[in-house]
N, C-alpha and C positions, 0 to 999 in steps of 0.2 A: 638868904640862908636856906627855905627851903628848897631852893631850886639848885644850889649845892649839892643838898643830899640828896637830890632826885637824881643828878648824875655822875653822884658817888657808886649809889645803888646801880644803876644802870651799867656801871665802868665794871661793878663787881659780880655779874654775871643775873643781877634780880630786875630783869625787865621788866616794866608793865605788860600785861594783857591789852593786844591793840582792841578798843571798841569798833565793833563792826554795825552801820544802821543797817535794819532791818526793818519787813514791814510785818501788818498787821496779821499775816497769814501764817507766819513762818512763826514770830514771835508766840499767837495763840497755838500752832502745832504744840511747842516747846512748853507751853503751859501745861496741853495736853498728856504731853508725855509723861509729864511730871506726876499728874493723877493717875497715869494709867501705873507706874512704878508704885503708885504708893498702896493701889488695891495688889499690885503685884506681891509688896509686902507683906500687907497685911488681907490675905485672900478670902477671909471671910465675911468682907465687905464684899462680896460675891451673894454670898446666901438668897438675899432678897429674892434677885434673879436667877437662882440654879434652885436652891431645897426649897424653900418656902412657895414657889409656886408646882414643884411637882409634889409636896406635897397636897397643895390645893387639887389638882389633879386627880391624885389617888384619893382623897376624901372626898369628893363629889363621886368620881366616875364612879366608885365601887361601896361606899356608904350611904352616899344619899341621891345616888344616880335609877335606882330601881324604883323611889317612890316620886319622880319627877319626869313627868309624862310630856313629850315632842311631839309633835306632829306635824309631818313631813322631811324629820331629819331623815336623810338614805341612811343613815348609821347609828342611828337613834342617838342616847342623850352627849355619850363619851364624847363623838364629831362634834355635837352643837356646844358642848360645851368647852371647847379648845380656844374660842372666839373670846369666849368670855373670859379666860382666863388670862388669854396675850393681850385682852384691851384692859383688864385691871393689871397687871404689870405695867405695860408702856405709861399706865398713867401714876403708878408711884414714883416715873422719872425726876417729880418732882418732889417728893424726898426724900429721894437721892442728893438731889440738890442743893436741896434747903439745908439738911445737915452738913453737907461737905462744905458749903460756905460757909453757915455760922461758923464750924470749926476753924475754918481757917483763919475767919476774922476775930476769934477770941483767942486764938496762937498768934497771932499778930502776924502771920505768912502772908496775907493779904497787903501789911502797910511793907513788908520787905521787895514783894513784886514790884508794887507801884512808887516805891526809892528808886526801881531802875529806869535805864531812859527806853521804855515800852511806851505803846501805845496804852492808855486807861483804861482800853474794850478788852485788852487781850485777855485780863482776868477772866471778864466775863466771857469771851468766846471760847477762850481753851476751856473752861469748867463748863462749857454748853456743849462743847466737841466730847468729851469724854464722857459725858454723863447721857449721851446720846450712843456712844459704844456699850459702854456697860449697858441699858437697858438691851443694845442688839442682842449682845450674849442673853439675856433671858427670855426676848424671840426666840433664839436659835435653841434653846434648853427645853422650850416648849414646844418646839415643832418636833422633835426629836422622841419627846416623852409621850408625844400627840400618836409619833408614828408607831410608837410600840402599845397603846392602848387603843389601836383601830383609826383612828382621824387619818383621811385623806383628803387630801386637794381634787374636786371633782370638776373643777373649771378649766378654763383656760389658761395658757400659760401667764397672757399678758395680766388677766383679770387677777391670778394671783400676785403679779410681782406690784401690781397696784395696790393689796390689800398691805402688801406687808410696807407699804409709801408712805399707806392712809397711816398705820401704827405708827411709824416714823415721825411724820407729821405732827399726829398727835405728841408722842412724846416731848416736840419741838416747843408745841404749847405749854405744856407741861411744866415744860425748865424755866419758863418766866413767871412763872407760878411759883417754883421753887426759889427762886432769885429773890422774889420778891420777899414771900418769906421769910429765909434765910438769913435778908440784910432789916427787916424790920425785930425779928424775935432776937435776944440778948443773951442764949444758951440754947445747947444741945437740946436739953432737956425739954424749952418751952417750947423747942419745933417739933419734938416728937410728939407731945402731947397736942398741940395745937393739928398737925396731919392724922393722927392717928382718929384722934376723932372728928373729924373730915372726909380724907380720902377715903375712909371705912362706910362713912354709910354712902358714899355716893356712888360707889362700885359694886353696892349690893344694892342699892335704889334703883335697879338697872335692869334690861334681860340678861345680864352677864351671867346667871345659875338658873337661873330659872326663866320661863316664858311672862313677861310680861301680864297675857288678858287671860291669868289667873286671880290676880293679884285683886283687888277692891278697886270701882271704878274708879273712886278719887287718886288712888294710890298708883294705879296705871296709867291716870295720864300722867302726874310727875316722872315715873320712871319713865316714858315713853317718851319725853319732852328732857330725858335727861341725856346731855348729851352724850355720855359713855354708852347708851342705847343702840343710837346712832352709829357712833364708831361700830361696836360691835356687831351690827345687824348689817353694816354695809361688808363687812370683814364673812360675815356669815354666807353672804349671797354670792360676793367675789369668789369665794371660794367653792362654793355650791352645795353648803353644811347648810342651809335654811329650804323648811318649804318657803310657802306662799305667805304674805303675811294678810292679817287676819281682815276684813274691808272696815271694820271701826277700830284700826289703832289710829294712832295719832299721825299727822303728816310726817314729821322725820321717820318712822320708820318706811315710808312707801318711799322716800326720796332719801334714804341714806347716805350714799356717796356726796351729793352734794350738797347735804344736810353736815357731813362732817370735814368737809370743805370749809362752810359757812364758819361754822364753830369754830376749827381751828385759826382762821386767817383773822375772827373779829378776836377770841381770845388772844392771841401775840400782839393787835392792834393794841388792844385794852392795858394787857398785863405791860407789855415789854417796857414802856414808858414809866408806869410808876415803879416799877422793879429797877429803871437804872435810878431813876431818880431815889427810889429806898438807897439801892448801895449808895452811891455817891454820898448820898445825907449820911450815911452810916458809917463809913470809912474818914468822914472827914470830923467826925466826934470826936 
């Protein structure tokens, strides 16, 4: 009987949609897309990444930029402090992340994806591909605002396209951080609260505004050993916004680059596993 009506309907001009397979690339673009539509929408999910860090910008360079002494910036505190600003960005990639999953999996758009015949990763990969664009755009909003408050690139070309890798990179870490997150907390709400008091002191635990070996010995080697340091102090020399650094800071800052190597590749090691296994347990509640 129902195969009757399937070629009733058929006879009557209402074809099915032919199912086309597809693989794991094309299917997370299309996931991609989808998020990039939805900040399309709704554009003030932009903010993070456009106002709220040139705002940071203009409150450091020109408020609290006169009584916070460099030495060795070519351009004084503005240039050194551009670093610090694109490595605390690239690192709220994660959330980014953390809320736009929860969200999705408390609209239930998460169990709609994974009703279709997709691969299971696509979710996660399209929501890792786009939340890897969006933080680009708040690079690119920073280099920009960099360029009109003095910040130059004093390096080489190659050195720079490496620093802006190392950001990349990091943010890559970042997002399984946010995954993880996003599929263990059970509201919007408790991820904001749970990152805010988080990603906040550990982006300011950091040389991100300030130099480090002002700080209390105890408290400079934490920041020193913290890895947002790292990033940023390798991001600082790539670029050639850093003197010299100081001969008693801590190892990651004399071996930077592949100090933030290290960091990144054991964090993805670490994070990426309990984070699918969060989602997985979490979607399947």
């Amino acid at each position: 009987m129902s195969t009757d009506t399937g070629v009733r309907q058929t006879a009557s001009g209402l074809a099915r949609p032919q199912i086309q397979r597809t693989g794991l690339l094309r299917q997370s673009l299309a996931i991609t897309r989808r998020n990039l539509i939805h900040i399309k929408r709704m554009p003030e999910m932009l903010m993070d990444v456009t106002i709220q860090p040139v705002m940071f910008v203009l409150l450091f360079a020109y408020v609290f930029g006169g009584s916070i002494a460099v030495q060795g910036s070519p351009a004084g505190y503005r240039e050194w402090l551009m670093a610090g600003i694109m490595g605390q960005t690239i690192a709220f990639a994660s959330f980014v992340v953390a809320v736009g999953l929860t969200a999705d999996i408390d609209k239930g758009i998460v169990d709609r994806m994974r009703s279709l015949p997709i691969h299971p990763s696509a979710v996660l990969v399209g929501r890792s591909i786009s939340s890897l664009l969006h933080s680009s755009i708040g690079i690119l909003v920073m280099s920009l605002t960099g360029l009109c408050v003095g910040w130059r690139i004093r390096g080489g070309f190659v050195d720079a396209v490496l620093a802006y890798l190392l950001l990349l990179l990091w943010g890559f870490a970042m997002i399984w951080v946010g995954i993880l997150v996003g599929s263990a907390m059970r509201s919007v709400e408790s991820v904001n609260g749970l990152m805010f008091t988080t990603m906040f002191p550990i982006t300011f635990l950091a040389n991100t505004f300030a130099p480090s070996e002002h700080m209390p010995h105890w408290l400079r080697v934490i920041a020193e050993w913290n890895p947002i340091s790292a990033l940023v102090q390798a991001v600082r020399q790539l670029w050639g916004n850093a003197g010299p650094v100081p001969a008693d800071a801590q190892p990651p800052l004399h071996h930077p680059v592949l100090t933030t190597v290290i960091w990144t590749v054991g964090l993805t090691l670490v994070m990426a596993p309990l984070a699918i296994r969060a989602f997985n347990r979490r979607v399947r509640d």
